[in-house]
N, C-alpha and C positions, 0 to 999 in steps of 0.2 A: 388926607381927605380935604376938599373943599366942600364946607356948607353951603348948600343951596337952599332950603329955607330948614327953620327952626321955629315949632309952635306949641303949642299947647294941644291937646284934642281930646275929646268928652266933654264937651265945656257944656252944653245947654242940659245933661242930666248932671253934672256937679252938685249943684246946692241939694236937688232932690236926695240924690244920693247919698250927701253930706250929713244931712238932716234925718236919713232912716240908719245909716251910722251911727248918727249919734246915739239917735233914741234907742235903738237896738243894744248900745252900750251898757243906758242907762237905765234901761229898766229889764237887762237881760238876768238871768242867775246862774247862765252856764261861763265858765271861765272862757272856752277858748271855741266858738264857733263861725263855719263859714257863711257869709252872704251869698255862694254860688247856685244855684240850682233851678231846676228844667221851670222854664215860664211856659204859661199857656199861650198858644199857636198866636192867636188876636195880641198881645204884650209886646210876645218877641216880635210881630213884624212891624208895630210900630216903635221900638227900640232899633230897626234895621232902618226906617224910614227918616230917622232921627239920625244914624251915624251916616247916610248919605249925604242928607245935609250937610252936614258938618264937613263931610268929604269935598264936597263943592264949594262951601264957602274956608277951608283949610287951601283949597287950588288959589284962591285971590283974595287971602285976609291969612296975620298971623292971630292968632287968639287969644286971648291976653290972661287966662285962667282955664282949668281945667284939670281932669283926673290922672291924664296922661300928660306925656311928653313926646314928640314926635321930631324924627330929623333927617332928611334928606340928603345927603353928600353926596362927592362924586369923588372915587379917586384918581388922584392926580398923578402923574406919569415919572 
């Protein structure tokens, strides 16, 4: 495979994120719980409006931090 780009992506809810991890760690009492679950209508669409962005500026910037890892190849012949 040839990489065609390679970035980061989640990056503008990272530290947010990072920081109710934590705290969620530190002051939880249950040993092993998820952070997944249904958000309200208003939340999720501006968490949709937030990975757009990122979708747009992911097309002409690589991003230098973030939750994920993202990567684009092509294979070659």
């Amino acid at each position: 495979f040839k990489i065609l780009k390679l970035s980061y992506f989640n990056s503008i809810l990272s530290v947010p994120i990072f920081l109710k991890r934590l705290k969620d760690k530190l002051l939880s009492s249950e040993a092993e719980s998820s952070d997944v679950y249904r958000l309200p209508t208003l939340v999720n669409s501006v968490m949709l409006l937030i990975m757009e962005i990122e979708g747009l500026l992911f097309k002409n910037l690589n991003l230098p931090f973030g939750l994920s890892v993202i990567c684009v190849a092509k294979k070659e012949a």
